[in-house]
C-alpha positions in Angstrom: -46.9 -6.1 18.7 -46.5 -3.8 15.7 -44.0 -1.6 17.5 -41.8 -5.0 18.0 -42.2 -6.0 15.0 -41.0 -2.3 13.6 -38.0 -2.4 16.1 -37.1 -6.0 14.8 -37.2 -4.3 10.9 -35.1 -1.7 11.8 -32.7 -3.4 13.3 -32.3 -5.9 10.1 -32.2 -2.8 8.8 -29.2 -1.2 10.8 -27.7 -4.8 10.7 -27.5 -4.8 6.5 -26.6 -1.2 6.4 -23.8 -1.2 8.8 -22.3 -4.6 7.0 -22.0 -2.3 3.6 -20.1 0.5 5.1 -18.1 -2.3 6.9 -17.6 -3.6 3.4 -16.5 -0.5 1.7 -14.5 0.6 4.9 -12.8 -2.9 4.7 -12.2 -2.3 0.6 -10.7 1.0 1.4 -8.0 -0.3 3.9 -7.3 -3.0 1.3 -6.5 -0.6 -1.7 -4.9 1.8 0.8 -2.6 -0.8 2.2 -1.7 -2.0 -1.7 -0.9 1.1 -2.9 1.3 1.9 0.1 3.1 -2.0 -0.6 3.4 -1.0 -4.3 5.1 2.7 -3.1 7.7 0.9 -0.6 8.4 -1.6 -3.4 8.7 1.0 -5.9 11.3 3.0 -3.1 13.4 0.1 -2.8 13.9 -0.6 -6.5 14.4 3.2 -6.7 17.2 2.9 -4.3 18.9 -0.1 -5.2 19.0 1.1 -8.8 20.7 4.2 -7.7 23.2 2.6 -5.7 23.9 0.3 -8.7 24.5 2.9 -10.6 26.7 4.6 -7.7 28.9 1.6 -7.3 29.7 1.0 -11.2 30.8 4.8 -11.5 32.8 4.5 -8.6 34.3 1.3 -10.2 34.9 3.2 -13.3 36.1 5.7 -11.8 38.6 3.8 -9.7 39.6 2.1 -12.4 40.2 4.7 -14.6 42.7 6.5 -12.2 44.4 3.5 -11.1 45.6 3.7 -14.6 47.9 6.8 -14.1 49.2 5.4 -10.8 
C-alpha cells in the first residue's frame, strides 16, 4: 500500500515537473519566434529603405542628365 502510494507521489511529481520545463520550453519558442518576426521586419524596412534611396538617386540622376540632352 505504501509502495502505491509512493508511485502515485512520484508521478504527481513527474507530472508538475515536466509541466515547468514544458513551460519554459514553450517561453523559449515564443521569444525565439519574436525575435526572429522583429529580424524579418527589421530586413524588410532595411530593404525598402535602400531601394528608396536607390530609386530617388536614379531619379536625380536621370534628371540631371536629361538636362544636357
Amino acid at each position: 500500500m505504501d509502495d502505491k502510494l509512493f508511485d502515485n507521489n512520484y508521478n504527481i511529481e513527474n507530472i508538475k515537473n515536466n509541466s515547468v520545463n514544458t513551460i519554459a520550453t514553450n517561453c523559449l519558442a515564443l521569444t525565439v519566434r519574436k525575435e526572429y518576426r522583429l529580424t524579418i521586419t527589421k530586413h524588410f524596412f532595411k530593404k525598402s529603405i535602400k531601394l528608396s534611396i536607390r530609386v530617388a538617386l536614379s531619379l536625380l540622376s536621370l534628371n540631371f542628365l536629361n538636362l544636357f540632352i
